[in-house]
C-alpha positions as CSV (number, residue, x, y, z in Angstrom):
1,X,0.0,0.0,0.0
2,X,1.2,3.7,-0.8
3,X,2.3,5.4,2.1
4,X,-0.1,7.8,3.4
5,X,-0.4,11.0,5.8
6,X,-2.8,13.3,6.7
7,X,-3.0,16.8,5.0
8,X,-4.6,20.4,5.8
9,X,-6.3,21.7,2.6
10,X,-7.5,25.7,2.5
11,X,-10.5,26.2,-0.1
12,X,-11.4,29.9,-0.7
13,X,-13.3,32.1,-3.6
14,X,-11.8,33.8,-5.8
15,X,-12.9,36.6,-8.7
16,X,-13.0,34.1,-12.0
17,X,-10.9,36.8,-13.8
18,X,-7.0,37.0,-15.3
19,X,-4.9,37.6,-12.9
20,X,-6.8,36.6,-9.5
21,X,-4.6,33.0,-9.0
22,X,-1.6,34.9,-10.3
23,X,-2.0,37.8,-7.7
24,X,-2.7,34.7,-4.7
25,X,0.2,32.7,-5.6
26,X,2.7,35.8,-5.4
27,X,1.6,36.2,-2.0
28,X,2.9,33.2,-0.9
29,X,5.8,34.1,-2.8
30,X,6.8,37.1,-1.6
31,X,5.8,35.4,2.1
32,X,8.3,32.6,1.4
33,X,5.8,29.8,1.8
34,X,5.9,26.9,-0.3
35,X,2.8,25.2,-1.4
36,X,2.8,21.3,-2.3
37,X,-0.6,21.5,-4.0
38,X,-2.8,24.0,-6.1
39,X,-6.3,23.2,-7.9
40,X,-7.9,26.4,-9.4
41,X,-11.3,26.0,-10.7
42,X,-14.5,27.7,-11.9
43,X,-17.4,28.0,-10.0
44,X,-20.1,29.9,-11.9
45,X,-19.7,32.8,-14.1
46,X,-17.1,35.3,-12.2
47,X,-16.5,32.8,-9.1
48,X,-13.6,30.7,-8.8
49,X,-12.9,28.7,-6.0
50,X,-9.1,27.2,-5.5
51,X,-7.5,24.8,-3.0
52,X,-4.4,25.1,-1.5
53,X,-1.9,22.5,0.2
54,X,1.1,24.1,1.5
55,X,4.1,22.4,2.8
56,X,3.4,24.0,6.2
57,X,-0.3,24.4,6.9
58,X,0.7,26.7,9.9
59,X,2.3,28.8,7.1
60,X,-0.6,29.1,4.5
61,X,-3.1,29.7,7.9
62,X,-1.2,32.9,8.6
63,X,-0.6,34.2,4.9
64,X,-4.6,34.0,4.4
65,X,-5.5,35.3,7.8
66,X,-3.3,38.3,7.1
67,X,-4.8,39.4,3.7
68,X,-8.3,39.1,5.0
69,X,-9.1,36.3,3.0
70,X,-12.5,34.4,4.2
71,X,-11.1,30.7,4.0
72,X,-12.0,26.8,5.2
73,X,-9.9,24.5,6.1
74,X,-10.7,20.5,5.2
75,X,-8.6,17.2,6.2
76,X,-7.1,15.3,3.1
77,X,-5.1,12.5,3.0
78,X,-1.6,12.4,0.6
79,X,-0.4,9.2,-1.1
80,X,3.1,8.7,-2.7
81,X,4.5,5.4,-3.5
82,X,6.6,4.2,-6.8
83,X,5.2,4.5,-9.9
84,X,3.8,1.2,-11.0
85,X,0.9,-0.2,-12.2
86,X,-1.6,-0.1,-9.8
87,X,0.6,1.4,-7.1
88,X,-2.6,3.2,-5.6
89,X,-5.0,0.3,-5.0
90,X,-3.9,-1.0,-1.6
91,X,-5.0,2.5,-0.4
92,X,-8.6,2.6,-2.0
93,X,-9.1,-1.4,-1.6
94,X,-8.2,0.3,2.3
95,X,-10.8,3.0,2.1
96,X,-13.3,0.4,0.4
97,X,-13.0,-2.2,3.2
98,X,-13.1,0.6,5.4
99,X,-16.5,1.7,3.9
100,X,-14.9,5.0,2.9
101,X,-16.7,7.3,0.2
102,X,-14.0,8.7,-1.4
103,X,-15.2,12.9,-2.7
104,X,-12.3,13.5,-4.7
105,X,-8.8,12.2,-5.7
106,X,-6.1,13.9,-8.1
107,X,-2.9,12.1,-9.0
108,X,-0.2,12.6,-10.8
109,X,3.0,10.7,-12.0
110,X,6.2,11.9,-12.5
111,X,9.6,10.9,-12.6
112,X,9.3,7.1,-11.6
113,X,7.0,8.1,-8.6
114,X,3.2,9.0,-8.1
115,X,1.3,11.4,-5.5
116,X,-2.5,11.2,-4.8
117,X,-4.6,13.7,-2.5
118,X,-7.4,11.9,-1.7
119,X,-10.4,13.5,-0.2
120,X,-13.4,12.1,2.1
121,X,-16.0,13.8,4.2
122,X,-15.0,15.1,7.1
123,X,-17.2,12.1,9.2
124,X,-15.0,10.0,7.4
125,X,-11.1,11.3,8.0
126,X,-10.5,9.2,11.2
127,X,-11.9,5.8,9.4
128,X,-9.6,7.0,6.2
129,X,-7.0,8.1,8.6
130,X,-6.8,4.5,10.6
131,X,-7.7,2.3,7.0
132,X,-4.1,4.0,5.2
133,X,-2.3,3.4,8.6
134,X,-2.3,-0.3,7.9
């Protein structure tokens, strides 16, 4: 099974317009915090909603509380492992025994490894938690 840990995840709106993710992300850059994971998307017309993963959730909390963002916070889980075929099923044949739901999952496979964020309600992060711990 792909080793696992837990992850903080801050989802926030944003104006769907040029410039609106550039303008975030320099933020953290000119704050010096690096950010493991970025998903930018479209809500409805003119709302954008992005979530971020940063390498130190402590970090990314205090950039967004200092600009006066309005932001939520949500466990996730990340996966990394070797990339081979099926590297990731141990982990969701986990969450399945478990009777885990899973919302979302994004992964990605590069360089002779893969990383997965998967994502569960948050009723289910201490059964995910305890089902990847195995």
């Amino acid at each position: 099974m792909a080793k696992a840990q837990r992850i903080t995840a801050f989802s926030m709106s944003l104006q769907d317009r040029p410039g609106a993710l550039f303008e975030l992300m320099r933020t953290f850059k000119e704050k010096k915090v690096n950010l493991a994971g970025v998903w930018g998307y479209t809500m409805s017309p003119g709302q954008a909603e992005v979530l971020i993963v940063g390498k130190d959730a402590e970090k990314v909390r205090a950039v967004l509380k200092s600009s006066g963002a309005s932001f939520m916070e949500r466990a996730g889980f990340y996966a990394k492992g070797a990339d081979k075929i099926g590297a990731l099923l141990g982990s969701l044949e986990a969450l399945s025994n478990a009777g885990v739901n899973l919302d979302a999952a994004n992964a990605i496979a590069v360089g002779g490894k893969f990383g997965c964020y998967l994502w569960v309600k948050e009723e289910d992060v201490q059964r995910t938690e305890a089902a990847l711990a195995k």
